[in-house]
DSSP file (Angstrom, degrees, kcal/mol; ACC not computed):
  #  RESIDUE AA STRUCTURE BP1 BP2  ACC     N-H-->O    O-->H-N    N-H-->O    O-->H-N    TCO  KAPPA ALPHA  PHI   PSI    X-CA   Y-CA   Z-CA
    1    1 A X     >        0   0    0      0, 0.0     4,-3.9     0, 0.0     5,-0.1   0.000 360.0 360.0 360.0 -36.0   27.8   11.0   97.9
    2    2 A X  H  >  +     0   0    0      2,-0.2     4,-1.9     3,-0.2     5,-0.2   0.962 360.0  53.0 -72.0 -50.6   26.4    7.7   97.1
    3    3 A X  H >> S+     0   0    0      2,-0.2     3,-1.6     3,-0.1     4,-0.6   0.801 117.5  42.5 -25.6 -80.2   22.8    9.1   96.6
    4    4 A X  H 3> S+     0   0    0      1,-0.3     4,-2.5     2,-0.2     5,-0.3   0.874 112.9  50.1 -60.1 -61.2   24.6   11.7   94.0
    5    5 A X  H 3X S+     0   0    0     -4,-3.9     4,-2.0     2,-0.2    -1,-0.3   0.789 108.3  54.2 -28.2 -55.9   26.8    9.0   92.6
    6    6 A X  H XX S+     0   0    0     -4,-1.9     4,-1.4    -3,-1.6     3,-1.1   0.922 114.5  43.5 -12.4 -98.1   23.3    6.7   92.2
    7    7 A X  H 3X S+     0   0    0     -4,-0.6     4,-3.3     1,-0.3    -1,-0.2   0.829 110.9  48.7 -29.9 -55.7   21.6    9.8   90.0
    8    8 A X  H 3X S+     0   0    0     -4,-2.5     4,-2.6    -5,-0.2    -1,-0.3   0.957 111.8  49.5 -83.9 -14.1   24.2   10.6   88.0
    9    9 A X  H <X S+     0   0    0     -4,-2.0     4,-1.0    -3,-1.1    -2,-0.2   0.955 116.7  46.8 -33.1 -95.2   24.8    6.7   87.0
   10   10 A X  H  < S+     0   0    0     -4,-1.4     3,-0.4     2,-0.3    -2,-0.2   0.794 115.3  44.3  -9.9 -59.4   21.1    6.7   86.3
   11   11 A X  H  < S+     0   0    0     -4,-3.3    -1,-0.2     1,-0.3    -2,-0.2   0.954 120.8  38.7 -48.9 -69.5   21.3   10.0   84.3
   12   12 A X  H  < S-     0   0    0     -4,-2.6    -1,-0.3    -5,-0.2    -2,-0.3   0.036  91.5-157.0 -69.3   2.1   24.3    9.1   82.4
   13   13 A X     <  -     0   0    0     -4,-1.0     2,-0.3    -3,-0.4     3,-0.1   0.459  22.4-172.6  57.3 119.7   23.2    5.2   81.9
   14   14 A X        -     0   0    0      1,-0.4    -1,-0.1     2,-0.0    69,-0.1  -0.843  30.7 -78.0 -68.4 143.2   26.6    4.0   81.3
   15   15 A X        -     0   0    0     -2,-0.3    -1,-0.4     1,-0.1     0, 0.0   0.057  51.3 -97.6 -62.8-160.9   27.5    0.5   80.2
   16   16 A X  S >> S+     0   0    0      1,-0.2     3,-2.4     2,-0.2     4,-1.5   0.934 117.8  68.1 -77.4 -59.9   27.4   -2.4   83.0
   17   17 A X  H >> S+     0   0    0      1,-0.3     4,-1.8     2,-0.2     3,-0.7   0.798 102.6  45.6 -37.1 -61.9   31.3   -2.3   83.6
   18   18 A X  H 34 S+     0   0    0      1,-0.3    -1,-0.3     2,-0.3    -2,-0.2   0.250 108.2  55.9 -72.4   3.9   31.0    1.5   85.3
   19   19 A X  H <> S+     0   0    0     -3,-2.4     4,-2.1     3,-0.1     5,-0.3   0.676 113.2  41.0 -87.9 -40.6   28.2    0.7   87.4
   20   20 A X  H << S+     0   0    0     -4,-1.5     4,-0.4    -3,-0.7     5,-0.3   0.873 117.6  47.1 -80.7 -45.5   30.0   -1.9   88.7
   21   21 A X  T >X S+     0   0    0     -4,-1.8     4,-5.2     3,-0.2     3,-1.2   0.987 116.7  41.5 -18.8 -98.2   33.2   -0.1   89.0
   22   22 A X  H 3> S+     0   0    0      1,-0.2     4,-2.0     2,-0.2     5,-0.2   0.722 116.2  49.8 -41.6 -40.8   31.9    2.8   90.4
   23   23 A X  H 3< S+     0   0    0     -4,-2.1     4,-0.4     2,-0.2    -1,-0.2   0.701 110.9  48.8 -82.7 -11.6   29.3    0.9   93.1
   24   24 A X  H X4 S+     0   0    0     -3,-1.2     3,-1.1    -4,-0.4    -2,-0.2   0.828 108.4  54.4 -96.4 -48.3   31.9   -1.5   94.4
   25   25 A X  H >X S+     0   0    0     -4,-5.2     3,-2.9    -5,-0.3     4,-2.1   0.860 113.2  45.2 -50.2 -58.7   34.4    1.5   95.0
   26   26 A X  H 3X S+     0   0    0     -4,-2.0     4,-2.5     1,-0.4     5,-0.3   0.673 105.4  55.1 -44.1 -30.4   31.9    3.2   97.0
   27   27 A X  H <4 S+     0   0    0     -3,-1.1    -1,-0.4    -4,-0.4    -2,-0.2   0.041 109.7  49.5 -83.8  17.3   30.8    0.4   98.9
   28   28 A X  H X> S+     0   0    0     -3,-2.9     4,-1.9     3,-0.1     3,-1.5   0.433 107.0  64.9 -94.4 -63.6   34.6    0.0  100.0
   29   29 A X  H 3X S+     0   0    0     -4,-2.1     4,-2.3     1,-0.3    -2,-0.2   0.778 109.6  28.0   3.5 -77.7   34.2    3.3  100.6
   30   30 A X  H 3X S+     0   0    0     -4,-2.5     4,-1.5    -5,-0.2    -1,-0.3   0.679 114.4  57.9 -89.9  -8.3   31.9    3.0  103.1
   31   31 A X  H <> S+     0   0    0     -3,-1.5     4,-2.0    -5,-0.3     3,-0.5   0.963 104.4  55.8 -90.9 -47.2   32.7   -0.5  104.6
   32   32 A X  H  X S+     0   0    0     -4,-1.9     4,-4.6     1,-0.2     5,-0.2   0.972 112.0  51.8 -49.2 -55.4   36.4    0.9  105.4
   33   33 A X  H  X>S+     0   0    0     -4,-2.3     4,-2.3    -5,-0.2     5,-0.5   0.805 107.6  44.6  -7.2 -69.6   34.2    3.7  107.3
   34   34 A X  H  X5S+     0   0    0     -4,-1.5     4,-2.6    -3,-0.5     5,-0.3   0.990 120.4  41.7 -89.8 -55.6   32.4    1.6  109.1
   35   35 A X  H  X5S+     0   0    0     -4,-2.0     4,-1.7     1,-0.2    -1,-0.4   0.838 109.7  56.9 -50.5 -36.5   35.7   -0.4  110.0
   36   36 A X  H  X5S+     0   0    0     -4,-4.6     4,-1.6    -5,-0.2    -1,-0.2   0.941 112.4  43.9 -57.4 -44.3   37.6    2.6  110.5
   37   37 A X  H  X5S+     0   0    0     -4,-2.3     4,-0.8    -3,-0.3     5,-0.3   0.477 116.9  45.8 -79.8  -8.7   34.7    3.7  113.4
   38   38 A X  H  X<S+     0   0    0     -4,-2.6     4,-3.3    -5,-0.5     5,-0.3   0.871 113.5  45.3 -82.8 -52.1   34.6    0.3  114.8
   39   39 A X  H  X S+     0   0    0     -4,-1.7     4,-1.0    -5,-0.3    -2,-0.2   0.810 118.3  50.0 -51.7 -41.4   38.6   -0.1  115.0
   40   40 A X  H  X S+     0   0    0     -4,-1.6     4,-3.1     1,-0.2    -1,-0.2   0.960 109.7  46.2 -83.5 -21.3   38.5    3.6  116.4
   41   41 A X  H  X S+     0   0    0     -4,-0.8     4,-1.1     1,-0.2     5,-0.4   0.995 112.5  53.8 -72.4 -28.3   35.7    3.2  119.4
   42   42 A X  H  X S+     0   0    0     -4,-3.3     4,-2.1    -5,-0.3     5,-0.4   0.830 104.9  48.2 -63.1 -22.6   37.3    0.2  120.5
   43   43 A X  H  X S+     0   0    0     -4,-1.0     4,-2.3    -5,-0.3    -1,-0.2   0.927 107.6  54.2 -63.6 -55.5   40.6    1.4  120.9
   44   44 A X  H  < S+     0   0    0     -4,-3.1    -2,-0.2     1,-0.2    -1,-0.1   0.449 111.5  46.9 -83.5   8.0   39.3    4.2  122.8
   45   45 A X  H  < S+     0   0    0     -4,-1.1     3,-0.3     2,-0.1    -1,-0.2   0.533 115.2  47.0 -91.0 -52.5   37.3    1.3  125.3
   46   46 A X  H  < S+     0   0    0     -4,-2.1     2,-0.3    -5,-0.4    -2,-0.2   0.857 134.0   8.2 -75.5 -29.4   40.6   -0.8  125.6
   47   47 A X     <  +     0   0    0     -4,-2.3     4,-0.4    -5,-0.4    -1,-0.2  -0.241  56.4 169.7-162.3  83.5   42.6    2.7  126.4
   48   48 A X        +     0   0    0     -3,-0.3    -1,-0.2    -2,-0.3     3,-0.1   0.768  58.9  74.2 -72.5 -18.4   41.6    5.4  126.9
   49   49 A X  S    S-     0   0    0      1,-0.1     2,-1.3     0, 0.0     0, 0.0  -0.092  99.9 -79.8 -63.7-172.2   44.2    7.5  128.0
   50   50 A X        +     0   0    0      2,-0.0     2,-0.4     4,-0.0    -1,-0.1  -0.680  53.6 170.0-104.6 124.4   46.8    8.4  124.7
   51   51 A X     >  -     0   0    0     -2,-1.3     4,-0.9    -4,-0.4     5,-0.1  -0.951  42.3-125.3-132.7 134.1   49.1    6.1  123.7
   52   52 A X  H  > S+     0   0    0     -2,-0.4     4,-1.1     2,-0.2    -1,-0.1   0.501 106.2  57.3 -48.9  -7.3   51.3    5.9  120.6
   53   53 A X  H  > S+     0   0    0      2,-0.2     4,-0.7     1,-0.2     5,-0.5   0.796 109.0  46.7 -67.3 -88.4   50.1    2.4  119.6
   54   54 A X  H  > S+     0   0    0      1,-0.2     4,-1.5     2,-0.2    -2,-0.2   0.700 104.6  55.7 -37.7 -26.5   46.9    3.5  119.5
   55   55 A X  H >X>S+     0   0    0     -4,-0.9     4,-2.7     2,-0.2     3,-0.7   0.914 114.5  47.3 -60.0 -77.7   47.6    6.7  117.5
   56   56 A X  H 3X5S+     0   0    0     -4,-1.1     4,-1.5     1,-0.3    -2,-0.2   0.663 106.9  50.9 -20.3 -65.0   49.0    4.4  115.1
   57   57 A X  H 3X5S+     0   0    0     -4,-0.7     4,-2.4     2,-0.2    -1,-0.3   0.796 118.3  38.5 -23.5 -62.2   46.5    2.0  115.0
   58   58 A X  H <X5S+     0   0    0     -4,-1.5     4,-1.2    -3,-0.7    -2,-0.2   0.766 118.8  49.8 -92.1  -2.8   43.6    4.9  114.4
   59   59 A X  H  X5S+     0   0    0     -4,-2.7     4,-3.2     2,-0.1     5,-0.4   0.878 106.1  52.8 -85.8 -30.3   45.9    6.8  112.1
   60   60 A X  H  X<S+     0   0    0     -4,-1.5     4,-2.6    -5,-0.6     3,-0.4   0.998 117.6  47.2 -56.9 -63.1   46.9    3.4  109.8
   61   61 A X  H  < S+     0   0    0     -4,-2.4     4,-0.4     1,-0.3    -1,-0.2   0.898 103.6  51.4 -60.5 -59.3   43.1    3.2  109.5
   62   62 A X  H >< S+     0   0    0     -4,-1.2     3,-1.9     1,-0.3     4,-0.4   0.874 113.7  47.6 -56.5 -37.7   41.8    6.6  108.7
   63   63 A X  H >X S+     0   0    0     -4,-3.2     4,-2.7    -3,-0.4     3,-1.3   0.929 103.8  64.4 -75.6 -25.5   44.4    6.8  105.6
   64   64 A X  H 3X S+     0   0    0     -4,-2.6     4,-0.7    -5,-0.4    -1,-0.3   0.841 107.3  40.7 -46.6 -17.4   43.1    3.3  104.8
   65   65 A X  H <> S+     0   0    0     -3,-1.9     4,-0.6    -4,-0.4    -1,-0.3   0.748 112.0  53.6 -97.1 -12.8   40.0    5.2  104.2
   66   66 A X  H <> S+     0   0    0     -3,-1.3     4,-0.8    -4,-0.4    -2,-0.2   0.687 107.1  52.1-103.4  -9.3   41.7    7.9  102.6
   67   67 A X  H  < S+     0   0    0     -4,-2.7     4,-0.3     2,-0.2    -1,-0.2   0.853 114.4  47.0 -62.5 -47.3   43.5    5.5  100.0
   68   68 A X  H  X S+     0   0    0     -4,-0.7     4,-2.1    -5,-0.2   -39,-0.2   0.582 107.6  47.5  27.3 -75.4   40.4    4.3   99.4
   69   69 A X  H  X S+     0   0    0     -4,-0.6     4,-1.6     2,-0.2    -2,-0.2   0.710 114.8  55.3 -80.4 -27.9   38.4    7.5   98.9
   70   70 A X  H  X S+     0   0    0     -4,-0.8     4,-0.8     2,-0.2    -2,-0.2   0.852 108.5  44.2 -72.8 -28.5   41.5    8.5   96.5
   71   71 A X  H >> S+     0   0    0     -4,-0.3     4,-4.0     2,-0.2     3,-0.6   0.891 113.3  50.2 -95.4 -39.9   41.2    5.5   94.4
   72   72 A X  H >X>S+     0   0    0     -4,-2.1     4,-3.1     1,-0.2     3,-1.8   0.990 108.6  54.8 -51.3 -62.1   37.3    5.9   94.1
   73   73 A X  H 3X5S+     0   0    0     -4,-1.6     4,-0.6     1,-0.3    -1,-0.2   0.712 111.6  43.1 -37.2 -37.2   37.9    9.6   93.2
   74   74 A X  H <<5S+     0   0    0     -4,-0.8     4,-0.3    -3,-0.6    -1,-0.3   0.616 118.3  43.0 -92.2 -23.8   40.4    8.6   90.0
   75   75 A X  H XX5S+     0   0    0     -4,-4.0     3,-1.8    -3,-1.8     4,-0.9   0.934 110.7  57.8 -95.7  -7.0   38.3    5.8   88.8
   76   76 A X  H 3X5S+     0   0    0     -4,-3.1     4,-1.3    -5,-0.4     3,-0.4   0.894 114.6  40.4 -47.9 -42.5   35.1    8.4   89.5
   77   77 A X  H 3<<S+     0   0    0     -4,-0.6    -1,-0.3    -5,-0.5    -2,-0.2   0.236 106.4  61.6-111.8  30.6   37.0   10.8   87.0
   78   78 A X  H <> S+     0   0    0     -3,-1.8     4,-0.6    -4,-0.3    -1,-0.3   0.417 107.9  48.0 -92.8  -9.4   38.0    7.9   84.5
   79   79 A X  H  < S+     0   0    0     -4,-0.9     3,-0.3    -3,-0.4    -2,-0.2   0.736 109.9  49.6 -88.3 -43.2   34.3    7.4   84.0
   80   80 A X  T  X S+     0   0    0     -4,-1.3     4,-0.8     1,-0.3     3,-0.4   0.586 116.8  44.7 -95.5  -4.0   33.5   11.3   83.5
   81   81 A X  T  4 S+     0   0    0      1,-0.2    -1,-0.3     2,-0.2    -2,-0.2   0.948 115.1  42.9 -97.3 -16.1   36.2   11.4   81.0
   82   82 A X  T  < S+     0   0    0     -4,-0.6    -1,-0.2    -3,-0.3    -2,-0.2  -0.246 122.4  42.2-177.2   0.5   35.4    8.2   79.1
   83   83 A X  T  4 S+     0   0    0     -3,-0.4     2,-0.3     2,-0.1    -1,-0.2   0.598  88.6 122.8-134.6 -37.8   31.8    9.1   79.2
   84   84 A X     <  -     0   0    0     -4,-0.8    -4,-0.0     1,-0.2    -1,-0.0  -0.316  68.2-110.5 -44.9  78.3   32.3   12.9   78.4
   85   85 A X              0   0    0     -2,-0.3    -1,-0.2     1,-0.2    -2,-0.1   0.380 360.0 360.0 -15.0 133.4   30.5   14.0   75.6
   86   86 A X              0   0    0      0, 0.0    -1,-0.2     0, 0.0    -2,-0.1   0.476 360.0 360.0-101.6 360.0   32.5   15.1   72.5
């Protein structure tokens, strides 16, 4: 998704602001990732069997990513409208 994000910046040359937007959400994007997959293997090192802390823990995270991934998505489509040919 960031390749295709990349390209269609590029295509659509947009002013500064909406690179900048657009390149920081995604790069939360993927740094919650990375934190979400750190957070989960090490939980699953300290304890593996299942325990409701830990469900908590790796569920709190994964919507962190998906809050995240939501917010990217709405300013993704304030950019295509705001850019949108008339």
């Amino acid at each position: 998704m960031a390749c295709m994000l990349l390209a269609i910046l590029i295509w659509r040359n947009p002013p500064a602001v909406w690179w900048a937007i657009l390149l920081t959400n995604c790069f939360l994007v993927l740094a919650a990732e990375l934190f979400n997959t750190a957070l989960e293997h090490t939980l699953d090192h300290l304890s593996p069997e299942i325990h409701p802390s830990v469900k908590l823990a790796k569920d709190c995270s994964a919507a962190a990513v998906l809050v995240l991934s939501m917010g990217a998505l709405l300013s993704f489509a304030a950019f295509v409208y705001s850019t949108w040919p008339v």
